[in-house]
N, C-alpha and C positions, 0 to 999 in steps of 0.2 A: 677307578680302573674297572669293578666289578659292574658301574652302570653303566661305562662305556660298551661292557661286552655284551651285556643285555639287551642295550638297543640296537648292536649290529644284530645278534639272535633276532630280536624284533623285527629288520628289516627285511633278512634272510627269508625269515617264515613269510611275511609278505609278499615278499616278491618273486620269492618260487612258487607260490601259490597263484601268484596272477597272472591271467596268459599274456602272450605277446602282442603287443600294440602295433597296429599297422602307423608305417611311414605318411605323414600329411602327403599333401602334391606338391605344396610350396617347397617341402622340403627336399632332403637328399635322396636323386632318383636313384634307387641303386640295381645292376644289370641284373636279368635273369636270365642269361645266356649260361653255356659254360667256364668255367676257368681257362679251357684253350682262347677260346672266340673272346674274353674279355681282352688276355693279352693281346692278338690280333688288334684287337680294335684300337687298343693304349696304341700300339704299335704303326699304325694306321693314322691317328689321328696325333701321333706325338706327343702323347700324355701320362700323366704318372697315372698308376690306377692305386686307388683308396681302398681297402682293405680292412674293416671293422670285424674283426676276429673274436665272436663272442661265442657264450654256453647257457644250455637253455635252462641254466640252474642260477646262472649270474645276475643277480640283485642292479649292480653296478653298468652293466650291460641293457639292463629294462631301463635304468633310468636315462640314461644316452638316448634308446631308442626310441622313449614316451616322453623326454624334454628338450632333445637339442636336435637331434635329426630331423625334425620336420618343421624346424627355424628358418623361415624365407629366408634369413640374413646367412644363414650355414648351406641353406640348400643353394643360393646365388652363388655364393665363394663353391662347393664341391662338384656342383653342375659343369659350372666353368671350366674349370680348370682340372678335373679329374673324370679319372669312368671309376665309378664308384660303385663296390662288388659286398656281399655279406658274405661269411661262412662262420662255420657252426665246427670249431675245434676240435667235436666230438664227431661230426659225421661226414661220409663223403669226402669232397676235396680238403675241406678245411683239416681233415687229420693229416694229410700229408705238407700244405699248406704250414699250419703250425709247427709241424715236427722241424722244415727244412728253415723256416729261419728264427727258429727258437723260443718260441711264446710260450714263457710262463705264468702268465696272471690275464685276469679277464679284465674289460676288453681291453685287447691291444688294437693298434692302428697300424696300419704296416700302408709306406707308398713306395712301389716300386715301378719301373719302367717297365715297358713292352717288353722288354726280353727276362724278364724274373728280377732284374737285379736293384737289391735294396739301396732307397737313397734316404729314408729315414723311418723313423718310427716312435710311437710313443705309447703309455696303457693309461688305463684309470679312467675312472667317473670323472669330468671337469665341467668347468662354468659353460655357457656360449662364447666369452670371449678368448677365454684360453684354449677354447677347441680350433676358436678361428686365428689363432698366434700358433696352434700346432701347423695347422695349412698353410698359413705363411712360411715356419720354415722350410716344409716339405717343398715349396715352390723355390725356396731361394737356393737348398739346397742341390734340385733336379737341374737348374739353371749353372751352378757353381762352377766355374774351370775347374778347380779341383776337390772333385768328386772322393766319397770314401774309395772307392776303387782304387784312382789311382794314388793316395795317399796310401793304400796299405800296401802298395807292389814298390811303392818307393823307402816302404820303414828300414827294411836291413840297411841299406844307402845311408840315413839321414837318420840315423835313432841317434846321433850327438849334436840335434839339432835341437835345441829347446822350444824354439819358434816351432817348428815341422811335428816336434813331438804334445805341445797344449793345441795344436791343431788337430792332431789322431785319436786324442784323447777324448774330445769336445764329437768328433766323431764315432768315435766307439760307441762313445755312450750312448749318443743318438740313436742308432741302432741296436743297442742293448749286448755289445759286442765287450768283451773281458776287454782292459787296455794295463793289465796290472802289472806288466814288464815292462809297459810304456810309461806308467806311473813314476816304476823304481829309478829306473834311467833316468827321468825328467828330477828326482831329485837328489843323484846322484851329480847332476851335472849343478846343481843350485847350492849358497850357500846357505844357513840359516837364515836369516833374514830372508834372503832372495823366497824363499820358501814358505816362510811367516807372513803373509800376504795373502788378505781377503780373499783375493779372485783365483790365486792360485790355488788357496786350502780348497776353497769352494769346488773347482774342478776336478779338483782329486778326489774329494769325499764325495765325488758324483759316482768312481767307479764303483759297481757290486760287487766286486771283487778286488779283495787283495792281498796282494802274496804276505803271511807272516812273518815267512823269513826274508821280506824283503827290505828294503832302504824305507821306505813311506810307512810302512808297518811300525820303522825300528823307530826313525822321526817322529810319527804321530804320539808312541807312548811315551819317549824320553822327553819329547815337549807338550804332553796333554794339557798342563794347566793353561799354559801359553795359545793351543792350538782351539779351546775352548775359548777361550777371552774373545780372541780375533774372530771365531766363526758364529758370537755371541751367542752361546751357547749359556742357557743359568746357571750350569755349573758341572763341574768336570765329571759326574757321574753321567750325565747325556752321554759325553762323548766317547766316555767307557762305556758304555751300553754297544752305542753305535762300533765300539771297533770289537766287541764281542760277538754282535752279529755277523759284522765282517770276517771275522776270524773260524766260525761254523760255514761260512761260506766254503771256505778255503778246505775241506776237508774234500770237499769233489775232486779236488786237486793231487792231493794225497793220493785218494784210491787211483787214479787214471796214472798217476805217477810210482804207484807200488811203494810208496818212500815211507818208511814206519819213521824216519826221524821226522820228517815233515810232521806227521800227525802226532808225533811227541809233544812238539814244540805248539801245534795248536792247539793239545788238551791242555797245555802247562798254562797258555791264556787263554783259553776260556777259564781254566780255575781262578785263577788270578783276576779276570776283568768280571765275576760271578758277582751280579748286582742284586738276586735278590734270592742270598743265601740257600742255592742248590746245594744237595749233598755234596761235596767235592768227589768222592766216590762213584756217584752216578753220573758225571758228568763226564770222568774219565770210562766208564764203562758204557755211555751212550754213544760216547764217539766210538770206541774200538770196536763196538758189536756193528753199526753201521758200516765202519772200514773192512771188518772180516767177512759179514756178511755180502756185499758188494764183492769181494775177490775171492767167495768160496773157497775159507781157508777154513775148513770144521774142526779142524782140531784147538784152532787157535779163539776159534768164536765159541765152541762146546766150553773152553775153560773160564772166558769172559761170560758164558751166560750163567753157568753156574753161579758165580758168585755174586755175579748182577741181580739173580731173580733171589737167592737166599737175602742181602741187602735189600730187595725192595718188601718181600714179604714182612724181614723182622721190622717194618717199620712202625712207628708207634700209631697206632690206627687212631689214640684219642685226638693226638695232631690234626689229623683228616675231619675228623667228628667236629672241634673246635671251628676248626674255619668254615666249615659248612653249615655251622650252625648261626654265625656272623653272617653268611652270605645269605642264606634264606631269612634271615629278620630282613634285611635290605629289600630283598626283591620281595615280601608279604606288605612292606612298605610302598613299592613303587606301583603293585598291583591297588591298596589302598588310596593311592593321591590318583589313582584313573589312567593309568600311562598304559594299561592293556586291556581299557575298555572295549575295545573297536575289536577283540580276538577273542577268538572261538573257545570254550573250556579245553579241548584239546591242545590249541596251540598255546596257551597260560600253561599246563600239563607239561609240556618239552620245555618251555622254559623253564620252568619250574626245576625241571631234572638238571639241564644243564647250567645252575643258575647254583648249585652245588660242585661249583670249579674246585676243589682240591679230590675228590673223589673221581671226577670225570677223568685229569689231570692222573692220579693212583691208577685207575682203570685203564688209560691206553699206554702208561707204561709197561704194564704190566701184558697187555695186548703184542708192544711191538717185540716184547721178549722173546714169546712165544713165535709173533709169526718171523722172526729173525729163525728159528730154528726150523719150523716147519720148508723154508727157503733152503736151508744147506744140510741141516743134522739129517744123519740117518741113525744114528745109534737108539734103539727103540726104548731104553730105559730113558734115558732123557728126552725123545719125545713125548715119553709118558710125564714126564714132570713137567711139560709144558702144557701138557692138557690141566694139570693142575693149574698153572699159574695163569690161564685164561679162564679157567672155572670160575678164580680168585677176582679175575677183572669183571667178569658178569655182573660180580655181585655187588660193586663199586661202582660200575655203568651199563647197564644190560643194552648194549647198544646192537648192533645187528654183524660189524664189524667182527664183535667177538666168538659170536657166534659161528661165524663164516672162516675165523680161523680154525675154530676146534673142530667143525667139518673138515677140512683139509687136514688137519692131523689127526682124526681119525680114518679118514682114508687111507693117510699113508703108513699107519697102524696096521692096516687090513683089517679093519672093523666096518668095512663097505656099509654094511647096512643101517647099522649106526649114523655113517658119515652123512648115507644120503636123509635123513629123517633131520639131522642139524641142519642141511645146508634147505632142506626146504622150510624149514623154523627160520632160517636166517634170512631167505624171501619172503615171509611173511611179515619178520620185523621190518622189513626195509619198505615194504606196502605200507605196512602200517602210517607209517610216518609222511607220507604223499607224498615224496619226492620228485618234481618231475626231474629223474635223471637215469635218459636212457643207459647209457655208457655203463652204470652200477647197476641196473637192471640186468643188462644183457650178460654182464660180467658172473651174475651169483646164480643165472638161467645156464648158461653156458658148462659151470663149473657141476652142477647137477645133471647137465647130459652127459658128462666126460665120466663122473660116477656109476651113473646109471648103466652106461653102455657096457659097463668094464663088469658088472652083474649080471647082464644080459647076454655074454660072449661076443659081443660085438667087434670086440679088440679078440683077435686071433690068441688063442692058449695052445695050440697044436698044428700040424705039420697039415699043411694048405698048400691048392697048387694055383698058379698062375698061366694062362695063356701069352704067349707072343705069335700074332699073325703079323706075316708084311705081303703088302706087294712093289714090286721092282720092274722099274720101267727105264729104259736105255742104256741099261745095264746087262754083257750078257748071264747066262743061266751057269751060275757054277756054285762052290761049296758056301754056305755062310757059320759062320761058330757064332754061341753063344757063350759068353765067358763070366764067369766068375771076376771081379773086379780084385787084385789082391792086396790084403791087409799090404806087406812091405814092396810091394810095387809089381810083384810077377802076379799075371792073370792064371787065372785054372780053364780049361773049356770044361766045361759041364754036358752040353750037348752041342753037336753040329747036323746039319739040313741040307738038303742041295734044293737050292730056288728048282723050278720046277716050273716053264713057264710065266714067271713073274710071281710065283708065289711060293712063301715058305710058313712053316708055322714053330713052333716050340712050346712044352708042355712043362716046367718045372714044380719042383717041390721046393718052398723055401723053410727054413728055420726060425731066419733072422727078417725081419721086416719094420722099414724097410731096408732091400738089398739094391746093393748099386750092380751093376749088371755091365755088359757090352758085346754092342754087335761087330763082328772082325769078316769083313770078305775075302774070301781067300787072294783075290788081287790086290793087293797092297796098295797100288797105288790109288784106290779110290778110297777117299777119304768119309769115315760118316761123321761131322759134327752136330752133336746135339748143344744149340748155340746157349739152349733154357736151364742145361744141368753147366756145361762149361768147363766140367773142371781138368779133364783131358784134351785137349785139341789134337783131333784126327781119329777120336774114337766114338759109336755110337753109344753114347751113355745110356742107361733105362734104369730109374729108380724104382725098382717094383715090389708092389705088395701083394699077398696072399687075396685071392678072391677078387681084382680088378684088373680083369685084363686088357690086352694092350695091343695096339696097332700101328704099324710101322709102315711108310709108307716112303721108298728110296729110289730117287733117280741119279743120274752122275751129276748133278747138282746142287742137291737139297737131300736132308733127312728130317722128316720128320716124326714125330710120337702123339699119341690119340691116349692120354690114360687118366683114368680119374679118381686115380689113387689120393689120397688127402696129404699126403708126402709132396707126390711132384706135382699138384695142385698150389700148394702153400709156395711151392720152387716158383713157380709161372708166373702168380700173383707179384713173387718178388722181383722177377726178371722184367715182368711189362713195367712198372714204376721206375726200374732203373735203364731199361731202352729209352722210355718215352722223359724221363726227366735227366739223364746224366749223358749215358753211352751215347745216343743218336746227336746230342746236342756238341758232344767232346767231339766226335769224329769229325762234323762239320766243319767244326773251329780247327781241329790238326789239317783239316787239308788245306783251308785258307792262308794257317801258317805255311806249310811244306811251301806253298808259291809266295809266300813272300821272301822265306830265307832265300830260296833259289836266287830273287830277285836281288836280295842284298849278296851272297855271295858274289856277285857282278862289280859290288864297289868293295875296294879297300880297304874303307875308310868308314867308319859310321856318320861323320857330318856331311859326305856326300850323298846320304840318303835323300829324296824328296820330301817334304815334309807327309806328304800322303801316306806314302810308304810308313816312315815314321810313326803317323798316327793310327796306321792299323795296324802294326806289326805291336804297340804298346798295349791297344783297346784288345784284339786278338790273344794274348799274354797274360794281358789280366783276367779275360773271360774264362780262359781256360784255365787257368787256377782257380778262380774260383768254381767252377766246376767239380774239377779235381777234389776239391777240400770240402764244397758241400756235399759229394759222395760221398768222401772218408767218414765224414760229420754221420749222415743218414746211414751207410754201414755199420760203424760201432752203436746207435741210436738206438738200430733196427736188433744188433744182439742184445744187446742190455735189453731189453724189453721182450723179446721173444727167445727165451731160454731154454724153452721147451720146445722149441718148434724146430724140426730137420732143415729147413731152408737157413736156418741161424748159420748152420755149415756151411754152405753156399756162400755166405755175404764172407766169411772168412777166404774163399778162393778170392772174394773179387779184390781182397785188399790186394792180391799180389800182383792184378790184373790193371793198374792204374799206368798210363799212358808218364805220368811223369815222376819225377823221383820224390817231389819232396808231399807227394800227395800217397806215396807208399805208406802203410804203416805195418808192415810184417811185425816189425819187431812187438806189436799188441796181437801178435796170434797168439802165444801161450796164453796168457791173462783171460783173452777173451774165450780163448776153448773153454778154460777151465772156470769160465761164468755159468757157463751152460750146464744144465740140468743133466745126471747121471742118467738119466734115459736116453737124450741125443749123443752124449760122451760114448756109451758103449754101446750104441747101433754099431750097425757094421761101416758107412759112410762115416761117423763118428769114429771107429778105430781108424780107419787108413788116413784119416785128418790127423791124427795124434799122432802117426809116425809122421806124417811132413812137419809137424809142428816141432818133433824132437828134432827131425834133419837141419830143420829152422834155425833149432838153439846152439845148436854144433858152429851151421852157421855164422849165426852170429861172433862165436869164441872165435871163432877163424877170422872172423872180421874185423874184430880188438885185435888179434894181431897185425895186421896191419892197417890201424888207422894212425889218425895226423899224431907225428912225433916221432910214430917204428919207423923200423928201416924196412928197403922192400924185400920182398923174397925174389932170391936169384931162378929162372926155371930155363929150358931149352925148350923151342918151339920149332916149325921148320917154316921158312918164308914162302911163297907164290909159287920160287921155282924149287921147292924140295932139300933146301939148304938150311941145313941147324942154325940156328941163331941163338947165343946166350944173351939174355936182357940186362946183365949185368956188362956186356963189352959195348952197348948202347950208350951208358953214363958216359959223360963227356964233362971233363972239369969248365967250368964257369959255364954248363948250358943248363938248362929245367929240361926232364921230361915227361911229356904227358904220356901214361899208359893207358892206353883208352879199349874199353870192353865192349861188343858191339857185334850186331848179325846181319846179315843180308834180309831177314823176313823181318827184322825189328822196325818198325813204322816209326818210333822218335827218336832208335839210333840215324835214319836215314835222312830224319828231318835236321838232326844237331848237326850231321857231316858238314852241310855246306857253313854253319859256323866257322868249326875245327879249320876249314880246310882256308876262311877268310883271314884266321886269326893263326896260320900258317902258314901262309904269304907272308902275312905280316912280320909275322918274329922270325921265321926261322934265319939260320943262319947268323941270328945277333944275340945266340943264348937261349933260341929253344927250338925243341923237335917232339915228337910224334912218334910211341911205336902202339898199334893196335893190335889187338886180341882180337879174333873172331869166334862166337860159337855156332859159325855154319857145321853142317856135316855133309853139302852137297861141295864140290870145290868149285862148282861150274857156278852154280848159284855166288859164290863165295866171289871167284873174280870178276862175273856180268856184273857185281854191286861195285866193285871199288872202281871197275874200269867208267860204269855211269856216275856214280859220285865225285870222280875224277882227284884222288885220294892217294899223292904220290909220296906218303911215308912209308916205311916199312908195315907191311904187313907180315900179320904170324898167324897159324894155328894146326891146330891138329886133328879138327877136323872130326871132333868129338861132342861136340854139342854142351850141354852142361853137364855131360860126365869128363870130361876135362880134367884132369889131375892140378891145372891152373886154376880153372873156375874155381874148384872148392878150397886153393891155397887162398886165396882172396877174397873166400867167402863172398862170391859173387850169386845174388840170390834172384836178381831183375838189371834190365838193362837198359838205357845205357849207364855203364862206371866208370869213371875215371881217377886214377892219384896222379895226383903233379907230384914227381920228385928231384930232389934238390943233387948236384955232384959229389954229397957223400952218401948217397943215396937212402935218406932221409925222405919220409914220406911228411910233404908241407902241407897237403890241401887235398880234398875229393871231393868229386863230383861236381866240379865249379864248370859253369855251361857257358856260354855265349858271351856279355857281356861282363859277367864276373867272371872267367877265365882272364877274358884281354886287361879287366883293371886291375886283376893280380898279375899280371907279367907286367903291366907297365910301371908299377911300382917297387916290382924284383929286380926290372931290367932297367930302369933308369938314369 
């Protein structure tokens, strides 16, 4: 084991050390265009594009690009058949690239289509021939009638298909995609035997993930001796190994799931499946500090660390001493028989150190203790004993790492000057060691400006003012405010101007920076959208900071803002990646839908659709959820990774902001605020998030009251022509009702209507009807929409918007909603759209 680590060390140091090999000619030509112009071209020429996603650190990466990529026989098969692109995971496209379809290990091979969307992929250093058996499938797969696409828009359908589900599976994997509900089902619906089976064990131990507490989890340990036999395995500790790994998987699952019993259940095996006698203690205390720290719960990880670091200190150090004393005879040995003749004294030197694995191993335990705390704690005595307990790691691995934490908690000590003299020791270690790796470079460079500056006053300590100039054009000259944005929803003016020829200007003093702001004209009807901040629509947003002033430039069509604040800089950067990869591409695809529902509302019947029809209204559907789900995916991504950055709040509006419902994730707004760093939390943009998020939770409660099982709430509304209507004299013994929530300005309530209204021909009068809610607040708006959507159920409202005394009985938070309820007025089903609407009534009404 200990030589096997040696000579990966060995390879490491070589291959990071040796520059990069250019590509032969024979071999794979690969574009140097853009990422846009590559797709273009795939798309152009009808070809998958090849995607070799490496890092300029990756050993396994050099070797691909110095042995097989410039193989006539691989460049003939990549030439052909693909346009074949590089990036670099750390820089430029490749980070967003990486981020949106998941790559965790180097290289990976990603082949997608002209339009983004993944049709396989694979990672690892491999032969020539298995490189050219990966292109093969990428080809069969691109070619498939049925594509991962459309197998995953068809799984809720067909998950008690066993056939349909080792086909998703076989797919998942492919793309590196979880299939561990697909798993459990798949062997839920098999018996033992059926399950005991080579090809099927094989498929399933292909998933990286699987649920503990699920059916495959529970099968794999009650039959391990059995499940090891069959997958020939030498013996059942392999395959406890293997579902130990598994089971450390599963704890991503926990934190995103909040579930403390889940991670019970997976600390209880990993102690159990513990193959090479961990403390059992530290295994339960490595999981919880990872789980606590992930959901910034400090009280609960302050008590787990505690006891964590006092257990790893009293550990018996001759233990450590002993095995490092076994492991350096080995490697004074392996240096002896010539296996590191070819390396430099320095680089025998690092191995040398790291060649002393139980120390190393003592050392960043003790490391991620600390930087667990430095991430949530703020109580300053126990960040003080975390400086100790990295002190402690120093001296067991003096690695650069270490260093670079006890900088950071002496910063957040307020020992500034101290912190910055470590973190430049801690770039020196990391030179030391010749790394070529920008990404940790730029990271322990960066973290020493952000010190520094906070020394130098850089970062405002006192009361600064701000500039706002505008000028306005086509607009006439009247009053404008500038308003305080407020914490519980009412604005303050601070000051007002009267334009003056097309110009105004405003002088504030701020406190709080940064402050969210807004321009108000005294004519109400002219709306200012600031599209880059978002998070009110019809108000001019301005995220302003002390000492960067700001230029507003307003006509009765556009607003826009000139500021170079590092706040709504960081906003911009994140608003152009989500126009140009999500927003711009979703709106496209809603409007291609809106004309095809129209087009099917025309038939009846869904089999008299065209088959044309049919196959975009499917491919359209799917694109647009996957859309949908890879925003959601790069939103929560983008917070978990930027904790401290103000725009982290921003990606929290956009959850709300998703075109369709099952691509919402509100209910991960508390979790995620409270990931975020106490600096973005109690900004001022950071407080007025924290009341929506509490409004949120309310919501929710509100919402458990009536979901599938309650009854509904009875309310009184007035219809079109000003007539009370009780929703309770609606129910109608043996009919369903749908009560459906919906606005005249809502873009995918307008696009569902011509569904509702197909699938209301259809039933009505044989057991089902129709009453809608509106939260228009214009009435004129309110009936030009039902009169063009041509919508002859009853309509209700009041004409209240989402202050609506109904809206918040229903905990209605985005729209469109719907509950189907039954004639005892039992709430059966929500939110059921198009086609699953109509296959739950035809199996109601039957």
């Amino acid at each position: 084991m200990k030589k096997n680590i040696l000579l990966s060390l060995l390879f490491f140091i070589t291959t990071t050390l040796l520059p990069n090999v250019s590509i032969a000619q024979d071999g794979i030509k690969f574009e140097t265009g853009s990422w846009k112009e590559v797709l273009e071209k795939a798309r152009t020429e009808k070809k998958l594009v090849f995607i070799d996603v490496y890092t300029s650190w990756c050993g396994p990466c050099k070797l691909m690009a110095k042995d097989i990529f410039p193989s006539k026989s691989v460049g003939d098969v990549f030439n052909k058949n693909f346009i074949n692109f590089k990036v670099d995971a750390e820089n430029g496209d490749g980070v967003a690239i990486a981020k949106k379809y998941g790559v965790t290990g180097f290289p990976t091979y990603l082949f997608l289509n002209g339009d983004g969307i993944l049709f396989y992929s694979s990672m690892g250093s491999m032969s020539e021939d298995k490189f050219l058996r990966e292109a093969e499938n990428a080809i069969k797969e691109f070619s498939d009638p049925e594509p991962f696409a459309l197998l995953k828009s068809q799984y809720d359908a067909k998950s008690k298909d066993r056939e349909f589900l080792l086909r998703y599976m076989q797919k998942s994997q492919a793309r590196g995609v979880s299939s561990a509900d697909a798993a459990d089902m798949y062997v839920s619906l098999c018996s033992k035997d059926e399950t005991l089976n080579k090809e099927t064990l094989t498929i399933l131990m292909k998933n990286k993930n699987i649920n503990v507490d699920g059916v495959l989890f529970g099968f794999l340990t009650d039959n391990k001796d059995e499940v090891a036999k069959m997958l020939g395995y030498p013996k059942t500790e392999t395959l406890i190994r293997t579902l130990g790994y598994l089971a450390s998987n599963d704890i991503e699952r926990a934190i995103e799931k909040r579930d403390e019993v889940l991670l019970r259940k997976i600390i209880n095996t990993l102690i159990l499946f513990n193959t090479d006698n961990t403390n059992k203690e530290w295994i339960a205390d490595e999981v919880l500090m990872k789980y606590y720290t992930a959901t910034s719960n400090e009280q609960k990880l302050s008590e787990v660390l505690s006891g964590y670091s006092k257990s790893v200190l009293n550990h018996d150090k001759k233990q450590i001493a002993k095995s490092d004393s076994v492991s350096l005879v080995n490697f004074e040995q392996q240096v002896k028989s010539g296996m590191f003749k070819d390396r430099t004294e320095d680089e025998i030197a690092i191995a040398r150190k790291m060649a002393k694995m139980e120390s190393v191993n003592y050392g960043f335990r003790l490391r991620n203790i600390a930087q667990s705390a430095l991430k949530v704690v703020t109580d300053k005595n126990l960040l003080s004993d975390a400086l100790n307990w990295v002190d402690v790691a120093y001296q067991y691995f003096d690695n650069f790492t270490m260093t670079e934490v006890k900088a950071g908690l002496l910063f957040k000590l307020g020992r500034v000057e101290e912190g910055i003299e470590c973190q430049k020791k801690a770039i020196s270690e990391f030179e030391n060691l010749k790394m070529a790796n920008e990404p940790i470079k730029n990271r322990l460079l960066d973290q020493l400006k952000k010190i520094e500056q906070s020394v130098a006053g850089n970062i405002p300590s006192q009361v600064k003012s701000v500039n706002i100039a505008g000028n306005v054009s086509g607009i006439q000259d009247q009053q404008i405010f500038l308003e305080l944005v407020g914490i519980n929803g009412e604005n303050k003016i601070i000051q007002s101007a009267t334009i003056v020829n097309g110009n105004f200007s405003f002088n504030v003093k701020l406190t709080d920076y940064p402050t969210l702001l807004e321009l108000r004209l005294e004519d109400k009807r002219t709306k200012l959208n600031c599209k880059i901040l978002g998070m009110r629509y019809g108000n001019g947003n301005i995220l302003a900071e002390n000492n960067f002033n700001i230029k507003v430039n307003i006509n009765a069509t556009s607003y826009e803002v000139t500021n170079n604040a590092p706040s709504f800089q960081s906003v911009v950067s994140l608003r152009k990646i989500l126009d140009e990869k999500f927003d711009t591409p979703m709106s496209n695809m809603q409007t291609k839908l809106m004309g095809l529902n129209i087009d099917w509302s025309k038939n009846p019947k869904p089999e008299d659709l065209s088959d044309d029809i049919r196959t975009k209204l499917f491919q359209y559907r799917a694109e647009t959820r996957k859309l949908a789900e890879d925003k959601r995916d790069f939103l929560k991504s983008y917070i978990k990774t930027n904790t401290g950055d103000i725009s982290s709040l921003f990606c929290l509006f956009e959850f709300g902001k998703s075109p369709l419902p099952f691509a919402r994730a509100e209910e991960s707004w508390p979790d995620l605020f409270n990931s975020l760093s106490e600096e973005v939390k109690s900004s001022h943009p950071g407080q007025i998030f924290k009341v929506i998020v509490d409004k949120k939770e309310n919501s929710n409660r509100m919402a458990e009251s009536v979901s599938i099982g309650k009854t509904f709430k009875d309310f009184i509304l007035t219809d079109v022509n000003g007539k009370e209507v009780k929703l309770s004299s609606c129910l109608k013994k043996g009919e369903y009702l749908l009560l459906d929530f919906w606005a005249s300005w809502c873009g995918p309530c307008r696009a569902e209507n011509p569904n509702v209204l197909r699938i209301y021909n259809r039933f009505y009068g044989k057991g089902f009807n129709v009453v809608a809610v509106s939260l228009d607040e214009s009435k004129d708006a309110w009936m030009n929409a039902i009169k063009k959507d041509n919508m002859p159920w009853l309509q209700l409202s009041d004409l209240k918007g989402w202050k609506s005394e109904v809206v918040a009985a229903y905990g209605v938070t985005g729209i469109p909603v719907s509950f189907l309820i039954d004639d005892t007025g039992k709430i059966i089903a929500t939110n059921l759209r198009d086609e699953a609407l109509e296959k739950r009534l035809e199996e109601l009404l039957k």
